[in-house]
C-alpha positions as a Markdown table, in Angstrom:
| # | Residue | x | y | z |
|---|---|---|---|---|
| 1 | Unk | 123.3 | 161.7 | 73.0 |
| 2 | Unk | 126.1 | 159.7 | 72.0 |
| 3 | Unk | 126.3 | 156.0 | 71.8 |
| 4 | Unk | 129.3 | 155.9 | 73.2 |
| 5 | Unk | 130.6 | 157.2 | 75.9 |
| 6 | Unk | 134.1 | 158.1 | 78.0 |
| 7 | Unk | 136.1 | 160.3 | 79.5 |
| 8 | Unk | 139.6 | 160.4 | 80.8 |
| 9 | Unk | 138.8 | 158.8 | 83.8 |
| 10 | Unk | 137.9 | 155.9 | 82.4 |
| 11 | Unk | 141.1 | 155.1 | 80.9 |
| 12 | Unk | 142.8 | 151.5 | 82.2 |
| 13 | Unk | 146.1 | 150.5 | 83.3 |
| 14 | Unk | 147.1 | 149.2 | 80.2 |
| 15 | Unk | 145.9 | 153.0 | 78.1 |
| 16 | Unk | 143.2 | 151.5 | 76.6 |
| 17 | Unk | 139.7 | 153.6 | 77.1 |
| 18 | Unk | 136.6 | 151.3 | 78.9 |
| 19 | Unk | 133.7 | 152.9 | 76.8 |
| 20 | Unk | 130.2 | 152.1 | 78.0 |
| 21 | Unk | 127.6 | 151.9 | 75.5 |
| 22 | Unk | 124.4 | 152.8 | 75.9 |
| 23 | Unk | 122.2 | 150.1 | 74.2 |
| 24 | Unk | 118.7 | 152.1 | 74.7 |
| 25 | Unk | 116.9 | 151.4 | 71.2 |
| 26 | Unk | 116.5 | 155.0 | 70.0 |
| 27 | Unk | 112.8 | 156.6 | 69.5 |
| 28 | Unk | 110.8 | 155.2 | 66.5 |
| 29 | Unk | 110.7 | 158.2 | 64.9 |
| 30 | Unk | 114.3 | 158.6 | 65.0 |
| 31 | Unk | 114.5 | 155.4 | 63.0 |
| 32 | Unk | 112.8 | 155.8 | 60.2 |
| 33 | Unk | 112.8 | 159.6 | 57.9 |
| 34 | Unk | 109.4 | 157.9 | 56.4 |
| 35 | Unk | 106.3 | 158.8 | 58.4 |
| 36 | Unk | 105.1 | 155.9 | 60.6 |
| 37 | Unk | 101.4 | 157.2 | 60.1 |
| 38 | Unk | 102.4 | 156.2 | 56.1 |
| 39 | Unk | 103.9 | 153.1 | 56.9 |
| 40 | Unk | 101.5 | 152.0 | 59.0 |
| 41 | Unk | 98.5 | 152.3 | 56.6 |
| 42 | Unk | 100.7 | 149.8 | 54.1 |
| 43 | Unk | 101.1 | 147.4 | 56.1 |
| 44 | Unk | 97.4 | 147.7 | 57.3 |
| 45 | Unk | 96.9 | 146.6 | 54.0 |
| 46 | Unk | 97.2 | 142.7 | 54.5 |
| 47 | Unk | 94.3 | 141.5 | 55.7 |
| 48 | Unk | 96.1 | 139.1 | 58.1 |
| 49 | Unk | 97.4 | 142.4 | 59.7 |
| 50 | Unk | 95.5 | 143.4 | 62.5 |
| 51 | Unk | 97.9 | 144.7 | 65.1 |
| 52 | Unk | 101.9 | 146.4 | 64.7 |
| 53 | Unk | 103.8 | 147.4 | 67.5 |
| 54 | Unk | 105.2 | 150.9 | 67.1 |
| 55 | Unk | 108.9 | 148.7 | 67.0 |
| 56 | Unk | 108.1 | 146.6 | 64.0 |
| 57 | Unk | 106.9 | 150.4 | 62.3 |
| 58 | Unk | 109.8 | 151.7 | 62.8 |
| 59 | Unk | 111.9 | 148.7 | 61.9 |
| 60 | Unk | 110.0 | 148.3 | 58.6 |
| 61 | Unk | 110.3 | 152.2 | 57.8 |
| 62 | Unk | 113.8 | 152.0 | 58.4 |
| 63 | Unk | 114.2 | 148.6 | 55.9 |
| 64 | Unk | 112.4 | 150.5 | 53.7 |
| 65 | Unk | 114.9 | 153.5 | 53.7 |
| 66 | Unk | 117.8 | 151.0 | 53.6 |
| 67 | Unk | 116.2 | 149.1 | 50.4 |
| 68 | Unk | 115.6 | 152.6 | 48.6 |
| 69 | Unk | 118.7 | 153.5 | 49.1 |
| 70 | Unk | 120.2 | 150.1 | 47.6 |
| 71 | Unk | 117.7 | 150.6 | 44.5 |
| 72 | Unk | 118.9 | 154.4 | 43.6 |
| 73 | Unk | 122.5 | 153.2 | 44.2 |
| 74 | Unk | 121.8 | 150.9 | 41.9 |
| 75 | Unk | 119.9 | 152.8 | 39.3 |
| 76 | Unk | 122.8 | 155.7 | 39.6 |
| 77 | Unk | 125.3 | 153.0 | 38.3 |
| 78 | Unk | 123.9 | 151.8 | 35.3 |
| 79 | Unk | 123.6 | 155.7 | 34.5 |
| 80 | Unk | 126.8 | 155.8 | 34.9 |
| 81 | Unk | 127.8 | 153.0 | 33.1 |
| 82 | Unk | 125.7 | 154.7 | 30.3 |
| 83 | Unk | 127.9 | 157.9 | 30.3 |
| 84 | Unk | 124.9 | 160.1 | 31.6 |
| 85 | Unk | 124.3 | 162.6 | 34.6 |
| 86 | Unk | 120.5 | 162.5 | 34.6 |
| 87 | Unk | 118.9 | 159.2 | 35.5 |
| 88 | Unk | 115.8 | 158.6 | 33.6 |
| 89 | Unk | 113.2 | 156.2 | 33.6 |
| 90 | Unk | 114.6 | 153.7 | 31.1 |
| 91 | Unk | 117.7 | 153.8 | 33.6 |
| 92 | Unk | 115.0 | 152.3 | 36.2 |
| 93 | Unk | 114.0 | 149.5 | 34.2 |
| 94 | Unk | 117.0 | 148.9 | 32.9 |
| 95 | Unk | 118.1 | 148.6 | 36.6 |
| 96 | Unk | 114.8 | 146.4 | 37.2 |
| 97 | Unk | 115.8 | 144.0 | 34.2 |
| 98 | Unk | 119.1 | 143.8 | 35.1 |
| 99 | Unk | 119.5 | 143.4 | 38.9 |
| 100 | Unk | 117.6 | 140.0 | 39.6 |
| 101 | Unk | 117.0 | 140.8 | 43.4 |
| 102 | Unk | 115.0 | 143.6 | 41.8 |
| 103 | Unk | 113.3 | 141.8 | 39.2 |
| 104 | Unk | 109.9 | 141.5 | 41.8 |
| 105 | Unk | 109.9 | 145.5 | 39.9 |
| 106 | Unk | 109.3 | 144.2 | 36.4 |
| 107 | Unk | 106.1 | 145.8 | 34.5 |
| 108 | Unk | 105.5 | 148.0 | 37.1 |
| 109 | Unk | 107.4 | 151.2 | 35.5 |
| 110 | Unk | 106.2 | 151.8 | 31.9 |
C-alpha cells in the first residue's frame, strides 16, 4: 500500500490534487532487512539494557542499514579514487584512517 494516496476525484478547484497520506508506521520487519532476533541480542549486550520495544529494534536495525550503507559508499570511493574495481581490505582501512566519523573503526580490521 502506497503512502500516498489519490484519485481524480480528489482534484480541487484550483487542479491541484489533495493527497491523503497515510502516516501508519509500517511493520518492524519492514524496516529493517537485518533480523530483529540479531539485533536484539546486540543490544542485549549492555548490561544497562534490560527491556527494547519492538520500535526502537527496528529503528536501530534500520540506522544500522543506513550507516552500512554510508561506510561502503564510502569505502567504494577511495577505490575509486585508487583506480581499482575490487575493493580490498586496505581500501577499508584506508577508508577508517581517512574519514574521521569513521575513525571509532581504527585497529579493528588488520
Amino acid at each position: 500500500m502506497s503512502n500516498f494516496e489519490a484519485d481524480k476525484s480528489s482534484l480541487r478547484e484550483d487542479g491541484c490534487t489533495s493527497v491523503e497520506i497515510n502516516h501508519s508506521i509500517p511493520a518492524a520487519e519492514k524496516l529493517s532487512k537485518l533480523p530483529l532476533s540479531r539485533v536484539k541480542i546486540i543490544v542485549k549486550t549492555v548490561p544497562s539494557v534490560s527491556l527494547v520495544t519492538s520500535e526502537a529494534l527496528a529503528s536501530i536495525g534500520f540506522l544500522c542499514e543506513q550507516f552500512i550503507q554510508d561506510f561502503c559508499r564510502s569505502v567504494i570511493e577511495v577505490t575509486a579514487q585508487e583506480g581499482k574495481k575490487t575493493v580490498t581490505k586496505q581500501h577499508v582501512q584506508s577508508t577508517v584512517q581517512s574519514t574521521q566519523k569513521y575513525e571509532f573503526l581504527d585497529g579493528i580490521i588488520e
